[in-house]
N, C-alpha and C positions, 0 to 999 in steps of 0.2 A: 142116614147121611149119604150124601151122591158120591158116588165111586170116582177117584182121580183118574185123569184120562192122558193117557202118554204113554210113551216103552218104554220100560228099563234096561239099562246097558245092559249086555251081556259079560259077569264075570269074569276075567280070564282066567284061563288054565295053569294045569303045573307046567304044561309042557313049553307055554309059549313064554313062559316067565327065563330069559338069558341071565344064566350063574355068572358071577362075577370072576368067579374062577375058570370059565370057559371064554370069559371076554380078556381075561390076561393072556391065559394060553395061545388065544389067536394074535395077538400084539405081538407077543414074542414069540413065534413063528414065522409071523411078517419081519419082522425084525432080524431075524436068524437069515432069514429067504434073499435080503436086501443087503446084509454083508457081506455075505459069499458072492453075491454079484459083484458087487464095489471089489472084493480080494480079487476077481477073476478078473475082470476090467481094470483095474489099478493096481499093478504090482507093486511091492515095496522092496524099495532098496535093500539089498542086505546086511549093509551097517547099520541101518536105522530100526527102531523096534517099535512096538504097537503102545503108543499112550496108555496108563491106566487110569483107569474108572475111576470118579469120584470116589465110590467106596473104599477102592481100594489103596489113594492118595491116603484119607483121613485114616487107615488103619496103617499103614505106613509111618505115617508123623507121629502117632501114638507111640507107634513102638519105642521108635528113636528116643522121643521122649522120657521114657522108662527107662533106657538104657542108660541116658544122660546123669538121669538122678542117681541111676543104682551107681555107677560110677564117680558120683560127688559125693553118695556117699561112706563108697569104697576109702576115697583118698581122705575126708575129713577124720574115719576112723584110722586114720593110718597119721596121720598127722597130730592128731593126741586133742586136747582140751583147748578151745577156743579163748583167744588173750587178750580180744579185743580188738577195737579200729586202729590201725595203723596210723603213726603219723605223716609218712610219705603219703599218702594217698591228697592226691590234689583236690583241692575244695575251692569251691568259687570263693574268692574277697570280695568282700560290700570297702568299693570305693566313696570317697566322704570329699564330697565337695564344698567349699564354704565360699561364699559371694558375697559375704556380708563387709570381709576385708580389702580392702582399695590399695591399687598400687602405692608409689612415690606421692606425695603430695605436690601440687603445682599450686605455686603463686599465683595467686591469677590478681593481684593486684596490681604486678610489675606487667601485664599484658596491657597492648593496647584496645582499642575499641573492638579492629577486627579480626585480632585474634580472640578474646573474649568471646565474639560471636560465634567464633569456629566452636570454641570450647563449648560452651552450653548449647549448642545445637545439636538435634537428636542424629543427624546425617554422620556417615561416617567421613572421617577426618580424611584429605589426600595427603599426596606424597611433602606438598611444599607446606600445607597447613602445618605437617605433624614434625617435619625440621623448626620449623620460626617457634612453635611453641616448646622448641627439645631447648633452644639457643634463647629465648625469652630473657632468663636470668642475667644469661651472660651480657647482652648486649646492651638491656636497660640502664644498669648503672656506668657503664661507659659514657651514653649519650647523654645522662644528666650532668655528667662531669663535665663533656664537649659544654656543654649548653644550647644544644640539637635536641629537637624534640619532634613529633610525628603532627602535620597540619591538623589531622583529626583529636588530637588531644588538645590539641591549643583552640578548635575549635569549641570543642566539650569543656574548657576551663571557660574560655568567655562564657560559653552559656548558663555554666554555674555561678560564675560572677551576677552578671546578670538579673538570675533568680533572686539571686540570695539579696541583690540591692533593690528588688520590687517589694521583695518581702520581708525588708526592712520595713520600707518607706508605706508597705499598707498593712502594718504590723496592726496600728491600732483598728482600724476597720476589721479586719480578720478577729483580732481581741473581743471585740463588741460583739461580731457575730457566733461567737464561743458558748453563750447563751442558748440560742437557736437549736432546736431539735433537728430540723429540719435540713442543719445546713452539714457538710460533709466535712466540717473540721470543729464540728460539734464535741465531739471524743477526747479530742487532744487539747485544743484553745480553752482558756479560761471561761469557766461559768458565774454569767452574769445575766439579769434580767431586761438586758437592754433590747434583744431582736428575739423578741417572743412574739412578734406579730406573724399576719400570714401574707406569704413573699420575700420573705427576710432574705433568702439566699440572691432572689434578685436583685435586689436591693443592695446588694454585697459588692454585689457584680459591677451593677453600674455606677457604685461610686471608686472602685477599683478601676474601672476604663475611664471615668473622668481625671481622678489623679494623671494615666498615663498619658493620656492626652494633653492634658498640662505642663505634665516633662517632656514632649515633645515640641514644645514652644507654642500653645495654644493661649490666645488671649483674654479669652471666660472662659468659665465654667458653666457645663454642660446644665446642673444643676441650680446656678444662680437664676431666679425670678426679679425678672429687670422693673414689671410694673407692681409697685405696692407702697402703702403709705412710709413717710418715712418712719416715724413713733417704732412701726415695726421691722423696719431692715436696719434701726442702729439698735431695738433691744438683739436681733438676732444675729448680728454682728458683736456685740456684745459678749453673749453667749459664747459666743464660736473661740473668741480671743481668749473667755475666760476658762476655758474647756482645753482649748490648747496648752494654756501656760501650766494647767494642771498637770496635762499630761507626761508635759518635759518634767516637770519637776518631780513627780515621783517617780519619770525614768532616771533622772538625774539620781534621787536617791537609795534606789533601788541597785544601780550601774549597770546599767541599760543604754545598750547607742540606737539614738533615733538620728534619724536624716537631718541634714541643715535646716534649718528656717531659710524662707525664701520671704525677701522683705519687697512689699511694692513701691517703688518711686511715688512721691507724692507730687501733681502738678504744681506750678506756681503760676503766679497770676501774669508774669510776663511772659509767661508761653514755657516750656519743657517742662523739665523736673529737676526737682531741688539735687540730688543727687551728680545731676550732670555739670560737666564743668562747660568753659567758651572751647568752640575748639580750637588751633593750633595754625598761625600763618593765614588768619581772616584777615579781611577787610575793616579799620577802623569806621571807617564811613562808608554808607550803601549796605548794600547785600548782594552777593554773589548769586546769580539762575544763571548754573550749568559755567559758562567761559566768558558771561556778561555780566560787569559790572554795572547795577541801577541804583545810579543819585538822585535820591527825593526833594524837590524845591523846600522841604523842612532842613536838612543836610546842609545844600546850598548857602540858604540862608545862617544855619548855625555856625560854616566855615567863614563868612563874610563878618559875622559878632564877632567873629572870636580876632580876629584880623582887626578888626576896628577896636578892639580896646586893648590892644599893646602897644598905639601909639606910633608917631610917625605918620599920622595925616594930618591935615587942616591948619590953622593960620599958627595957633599958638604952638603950635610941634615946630613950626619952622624955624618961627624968630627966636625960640628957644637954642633950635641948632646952629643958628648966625651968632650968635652969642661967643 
């Protein structure tokens, strides 16, 4: 086999190997060397003393320690047999808060609109808010007695009036669409198979704006188809009448208020409607346009007939009057 080729370190010695115990002895020689310098250079005061060492703190607080105990207990044997906890001795209380309970109850029927909104509003309340609602009670039944009442209430009564006489009046439409899945008074209004189709809620809708439209003084209906045979607009008028009368009638028996019947004047052949009377301080003859009275040579002629046959013209009126 061929021989490795390199030097081998040389060993070291005992001699050159440094004792740990000779490397301490030099630290603390240097150290020894270095505060004798600092005492010689920095005197200290003579009231003042030389800090102790770490060492020498924690053997210090030991002791104390010891002493502490031996004399706790020195005095617990001197004091006899332990009796227990004290009941002077202060102990925390567990405070018990309950949230679940609400002050005074407030009326909030006898509020009106804006104090009601103060109330359920998450904001906190001011100064003049939280008086009107302390005084609420008191002031309400005074002002119903005056017969004074706040604009905004009499506002909010019309409105509920209002409501309440639309939804009278498209009671049966709402009814019919009770049926309807679809439609958002499905829940509550009567089920029937009438508006199972699909659009039904529109359809709701727009014969509810044509009604209103109508009590608004409109002269058709949105919904009448004006060209179609007649065979089919009197069966379907028909229909509508005999659909109606049903309706009152089971409201009737039922005792149910439905809205008035609104009846349509019926034309005559002389011109208006049966309904209407003549009016009041006309003209027997002609016709009034505007501050002009116009006589028709028909008129004319019928004032000169009627003149002529009561007599007092021509031969034989005379010698009758000679007579």
């Amino acid at each position: 086999m061929p021989s490795l080729l390199g030097k081998r370190k040389a060993r070291p010695t005992e001699d050159e190997k440094p004792t740990v115990a000779k490397e301490e002895a030099e630290v603390e020689d240097a150290q020894a060397i270095l505060r004798r310098h600092f005492e010689a250079r920095f005197k200290l005061p003579v009231d003042l003393t030389p800090l102790a060492t770490t060492s020498t703190r924690f053997t210090t607080a030991e002791q104390d320690d010891e002493e502490d105990t031996d004399d706790e207990d020195l005095s617990d044997d001197e004091d006899g047999s332990w009796d227990g906890v004290s009941e002077d001795e202060d102990e925390p209380e567990v405070e018990v808060v309950d949230h679940t309970k609400t002050g005074r109850e407030v009326n909030t029927s006898l509020m009106s609109k804006k104090e009601l909104k103060a109330y359920l509003s998450s904001k906190p309340p001011t100064a003049s808010t939280s008086t009107s609602l302390a005084t609420t009670q008191q002031k309400k039944p005074e002002n119903r007695e005056d017969g004074g009442g706040d604009d905004e209430d009499s506002a909010a009564f019309l409105a509920n009036d209002l409501a309440l006489q639309r939804l009278i009046s498209e009671s049966h439409i709402l009814s019919a669409a009770g049926g309807n899945s679809s439609h958002y008074l499905s829940t509550t209004a009567a089920e029937n198979g009438l508006n199972k189709r699909a659009f039904a809620e529109g359809r709701t809708r727009k014969k509810t704006t044509d009604l209103r439209v109508l009590a608004l003084g409109a002269k058709e209906s949105m919904l009448e188809q004006r060209k179609m045979p007649m065979s089919m607009r009197k069966s379907i008028q028909q229909s509508r009448t005999e659909k109606e009368a049903k309706r009152r009638r089971e409201a009737k028996e039922n005792g149910i208020i439905l809205e008035r019947p609104q009846f349509k004047a019926t034309k005559r052949r002389g011109g208006g409607s049966a309904g209407m009377r003549d009016k009041v301080d006309m003209p027997a003859v002609g016709k009034m346009r505007g501050a002009e009275l116009r006589i028709s040579a028909r008129d004319v002629r019928a004032i000169e007939s009627s003149g002529r046959g009561r007599g007092g013209g021509g031969r034989g009126g005379g010698k009758r009057g000679k007579r």
